[in-house]
N, C-alpha and C positions, 0 to 999 in steps of 0.2 A: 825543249828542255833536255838536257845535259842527261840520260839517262844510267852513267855509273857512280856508283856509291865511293868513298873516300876514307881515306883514313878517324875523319871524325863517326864516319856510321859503325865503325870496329868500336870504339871508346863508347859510344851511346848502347851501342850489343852489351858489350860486358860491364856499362852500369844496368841496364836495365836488368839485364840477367842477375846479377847481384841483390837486386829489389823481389826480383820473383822466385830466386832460394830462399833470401831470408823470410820471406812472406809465407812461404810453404814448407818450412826447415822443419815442422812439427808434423804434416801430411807425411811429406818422404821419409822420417823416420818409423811413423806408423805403419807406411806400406812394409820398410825394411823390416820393421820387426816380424812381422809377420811372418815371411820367408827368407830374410837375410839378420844379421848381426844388429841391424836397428841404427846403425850411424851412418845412416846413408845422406840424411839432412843436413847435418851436425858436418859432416865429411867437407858437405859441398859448400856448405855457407861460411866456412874456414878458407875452402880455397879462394871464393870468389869474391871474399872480404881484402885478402890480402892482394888478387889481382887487381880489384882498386886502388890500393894503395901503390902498386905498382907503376899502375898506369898513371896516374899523379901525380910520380916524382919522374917518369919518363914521357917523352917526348918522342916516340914513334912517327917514324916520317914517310910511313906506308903501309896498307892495312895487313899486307903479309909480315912487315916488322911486329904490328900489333896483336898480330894472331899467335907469332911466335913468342913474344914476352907473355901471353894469356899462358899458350901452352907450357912454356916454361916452370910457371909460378906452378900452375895447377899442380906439376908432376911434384913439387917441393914440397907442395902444403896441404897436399889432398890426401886422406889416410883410406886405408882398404884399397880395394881392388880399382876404385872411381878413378882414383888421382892419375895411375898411367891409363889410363883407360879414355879418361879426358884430355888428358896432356895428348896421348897420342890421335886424338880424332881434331885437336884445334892446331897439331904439329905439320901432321899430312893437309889439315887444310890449307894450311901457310906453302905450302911446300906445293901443291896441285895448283895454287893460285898463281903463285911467282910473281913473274912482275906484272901479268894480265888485269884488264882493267876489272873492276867488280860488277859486270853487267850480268844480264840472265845469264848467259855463257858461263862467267867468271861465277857465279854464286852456286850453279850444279858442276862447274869443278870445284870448288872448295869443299860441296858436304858429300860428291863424290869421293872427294879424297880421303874427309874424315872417315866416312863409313868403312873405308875399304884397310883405314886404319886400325880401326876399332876391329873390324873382323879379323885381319891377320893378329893382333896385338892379345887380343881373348879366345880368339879360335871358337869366333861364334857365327853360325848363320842365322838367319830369319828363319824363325819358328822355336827358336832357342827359349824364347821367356827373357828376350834380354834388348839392350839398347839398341844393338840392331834393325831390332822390330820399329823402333822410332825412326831410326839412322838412314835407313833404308827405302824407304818409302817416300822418306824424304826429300834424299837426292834424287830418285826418279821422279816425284812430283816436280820438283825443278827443273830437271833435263827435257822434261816435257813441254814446259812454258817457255825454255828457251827455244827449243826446236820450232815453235808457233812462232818465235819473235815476238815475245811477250816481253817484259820489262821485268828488271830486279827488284824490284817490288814483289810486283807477282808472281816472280819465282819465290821467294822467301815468303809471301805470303800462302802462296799453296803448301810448299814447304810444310812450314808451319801446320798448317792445316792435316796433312797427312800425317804429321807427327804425332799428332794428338789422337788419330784417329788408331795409327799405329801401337800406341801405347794404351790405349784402350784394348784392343784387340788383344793385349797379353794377359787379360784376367782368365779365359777358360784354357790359357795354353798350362800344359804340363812341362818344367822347367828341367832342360838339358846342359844345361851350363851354370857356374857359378856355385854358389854356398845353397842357394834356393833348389837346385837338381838334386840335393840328399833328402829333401822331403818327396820326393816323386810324387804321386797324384794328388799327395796333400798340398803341392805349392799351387795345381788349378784353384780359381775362385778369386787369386790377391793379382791387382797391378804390377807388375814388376816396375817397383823404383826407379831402376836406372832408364827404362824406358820412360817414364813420369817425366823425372827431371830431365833429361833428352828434351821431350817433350814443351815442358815451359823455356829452356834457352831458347830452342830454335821461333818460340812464339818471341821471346823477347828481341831475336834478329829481326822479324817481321817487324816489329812494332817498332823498333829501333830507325827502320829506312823507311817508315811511313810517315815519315814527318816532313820528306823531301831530298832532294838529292844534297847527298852528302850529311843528310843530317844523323 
């Protein structure tokens, strides 16, 4: 079996991801409220509403075209610090991907690239309290499966998996970045948001290419 993923597994990502904003839009602004401005749900289910409709009315005829019209939309529609923030981690992934095929290889370049987006673009590292903490863990749990000669699947599902685990792990961090690092020891104890939702996308890639190749 054909083991790289296609342009319909980019479309089936960002509906599903869409499904698991709007499903959580009420979670992610509770975390935000906490330690950030509180539209961090609101933010996202705005952007990833209207990348459906994007996607929709276009016809993308490669999963880097499709990564690029995500990132585009997002940087347009997405309010607060999110919007470039995601725009530049699904730009770089277009961009790291090229024209390579979407195998394990091609999936830990993609969130390689995101991550290394997001960090130059926020001037965040790991341990920051911030998406990173998701981002990061990420692409190396992928880079690792590919090195094994695992399948895109499996990269995206470990992915996936470290992502959740990553974002977890920002509740006892004290926050160095962002709107959340002006409470200083007051922001230990809360999820950092944007590592959450991190978090449910890259569950939504997983579950997006488990339906089969190309799906």
């Amino acid at each position: 079996m054909d083991d790289t993923l296609d342009t319909s597994w980019v479309l089936r990502w960002a509906e599903l991801a869409q499904h698991a904003v709007s499903e959580n839009r009420i979670a992610l602004m509770e975390l935000d409220r906490a330690i950030g401005d509180g539209d961090h749900g609101d933010n996202l289910d705005r952007g990833f509403t209207a990348v459906s409709a994007k996607l929709a009315d276009a016809s993308p005829d490669s999963p880097t075209a499709a990564l690029k019209l995500i990132a585009t939309t997002l940087m347009s529609t997405v309010g607060g610090a999110a919007g470039p923030l995601y725009g530049t981690a699904f730009l770089r992934a277009a961009t790291a991907l090229g024209d390579g095929p979407v195998d394990a290889a091609g999936v830990a370049a993609l969130l390689t690239g995101a991550v290394e987006g997001v960090t130059a673009r926020g001037r965040a590292e790991a341990g920051d309290k911030t998406m990173v903490d998701a981002l990061r863990p990420a692409a190396e749990a992928a880079r690792a499966v590919a090195e094994e000669g695992g399948s895109a699947r499996a990269a995206l599902a470990a992915a996936a998996d470290a992502a959740a685990a990553g974002a977890e792990a920002t509740e006892p961090m004290v926050a160095r970045k962002g709107r959340a690092s002006y409470l200083g020891e007051r922001s230990a104890g809360h999820r950092d948001p944007g590592a959450q939702s991190s978090a449910l996308i890259l569950r939504a890639a997983a579950d997006a290419a488990a339906g089969g190749a190309g799906q």
